[in-house]
N, C-alpha and C positions, 0 to 999 in steps of 0.2 A: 735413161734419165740423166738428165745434167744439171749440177751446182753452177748456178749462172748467174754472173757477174751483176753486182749491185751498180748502179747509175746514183753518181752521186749530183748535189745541190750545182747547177749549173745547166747541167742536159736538159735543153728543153722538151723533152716525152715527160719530163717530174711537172711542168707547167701546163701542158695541153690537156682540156676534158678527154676522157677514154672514150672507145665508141662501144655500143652495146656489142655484142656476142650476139651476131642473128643465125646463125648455123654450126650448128657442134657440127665438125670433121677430125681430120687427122693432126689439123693444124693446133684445133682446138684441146685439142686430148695430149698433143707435146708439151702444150702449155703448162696444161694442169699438173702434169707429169713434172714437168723443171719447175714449176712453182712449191709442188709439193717437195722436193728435192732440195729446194733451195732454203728453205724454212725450219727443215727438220736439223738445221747446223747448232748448235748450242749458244741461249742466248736471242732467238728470234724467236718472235712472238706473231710477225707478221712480214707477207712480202707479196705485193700489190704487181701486178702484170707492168706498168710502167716503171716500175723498178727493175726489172730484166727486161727491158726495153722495148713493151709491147704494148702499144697505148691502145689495150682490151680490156671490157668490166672485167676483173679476174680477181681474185684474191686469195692466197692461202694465210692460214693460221698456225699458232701451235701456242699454245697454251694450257698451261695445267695438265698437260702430257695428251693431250688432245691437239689430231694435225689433223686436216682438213679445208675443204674448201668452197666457194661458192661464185658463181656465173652471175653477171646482169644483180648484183647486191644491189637492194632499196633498202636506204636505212632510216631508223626509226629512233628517236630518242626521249627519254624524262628524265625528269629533276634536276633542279636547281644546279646550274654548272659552278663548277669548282678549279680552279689551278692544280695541277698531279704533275708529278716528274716525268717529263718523259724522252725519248730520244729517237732517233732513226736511221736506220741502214745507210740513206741516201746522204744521211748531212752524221758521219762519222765521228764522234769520241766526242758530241754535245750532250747536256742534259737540261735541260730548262723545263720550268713548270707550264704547263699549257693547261687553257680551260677547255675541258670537257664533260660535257653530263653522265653523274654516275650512273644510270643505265641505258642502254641500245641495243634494237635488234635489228637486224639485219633478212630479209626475206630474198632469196634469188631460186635460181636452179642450181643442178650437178649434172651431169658427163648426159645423164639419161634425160632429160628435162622436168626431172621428179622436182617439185618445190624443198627448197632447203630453205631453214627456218633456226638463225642462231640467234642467239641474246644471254645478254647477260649483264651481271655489274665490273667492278674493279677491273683488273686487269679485259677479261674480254669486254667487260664496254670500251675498254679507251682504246684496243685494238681492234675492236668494227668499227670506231668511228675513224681511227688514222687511219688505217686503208680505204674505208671508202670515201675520204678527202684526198688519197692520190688518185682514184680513179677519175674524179673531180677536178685536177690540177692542181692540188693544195699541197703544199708543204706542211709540217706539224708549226714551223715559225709563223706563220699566220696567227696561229692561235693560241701566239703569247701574246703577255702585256706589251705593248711599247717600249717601256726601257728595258723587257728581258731580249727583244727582238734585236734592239740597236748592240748587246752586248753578244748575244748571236752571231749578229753579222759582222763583227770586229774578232770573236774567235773566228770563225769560220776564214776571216780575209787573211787570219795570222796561221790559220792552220798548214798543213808540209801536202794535204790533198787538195786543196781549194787551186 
């Protein structure tokens, strides 16, 4: 297993749709392996396959002391969306309110091709729905206000990693 290097705001693997997961092998199982390795560091709640530079549906979690993962994620959302704080690996030392709906679930597979089936509110909803907006090619600044995005992208251009 390997702690694998976050891809920050610029690399274009954060911008291109992921492609689905048509065959679990060895390659697939490395994956899951350095995703789950890579998430369990203190502080990450979530780290999405094109953030270690692999533009596959992938995603690990950790949340609430629960680490795991899921294959080919379809997500599913309710209720009235709201701005919450939030931040991300790829665009380093930002926080801005982004709108997202306080609950989501997320249906995909695991390693075996069993159905995995997460949902949740608060923190896991808003971490199924940002990773499965980087599988999608989304950044979390998409999904602020306009004037939070324009203040975004002036830290981000003033930041020592941009």
């Amino acid at each position: 297993m390997t702690v694998r290097p976050i891809r920050v705001f610029g690399d274009p693997v954060l911008t291109a749709p992921s492609a689905p997961i048509e065959e679990i092998d060895d390659g697939v199982r490395a994956l899951v392996r350095d995703l789950l390795e890579t998430v369990a560091l203190p502080g990450r709640a979530g780290v999405a396959a094109p953030q270690i530079g692999v533009a596959l549906r992938a995603f690990s979690y950790n949340v609430d002391g629960e680490i795991g993962y899921v294959l080919n994620p379809v997500l599913e959302v309710s209720g009235e969306p709201q701005p919450i704080g939030e931040g991300c690996l790829s665009v380093p030392g930002l926080w801005h309110d982004a709108v997202r709906h306080p609950w989501a679930r997320v249906t995909g597979i695991d390693l075996d091709g069993a159905e995995v089936v997460l949902e949740g509110e608060g923190l896991m909803a808003q971490a199924l729905q940002h990773e499965t907006d980087h599988l999608d090619g989304m950044l979390y600044l998409k999904r602020l206000t306009p004037e939070e995005r324009r203040i975004a992208m002036r830290e981000i251009r003033e930041s020592d990693w941009f």
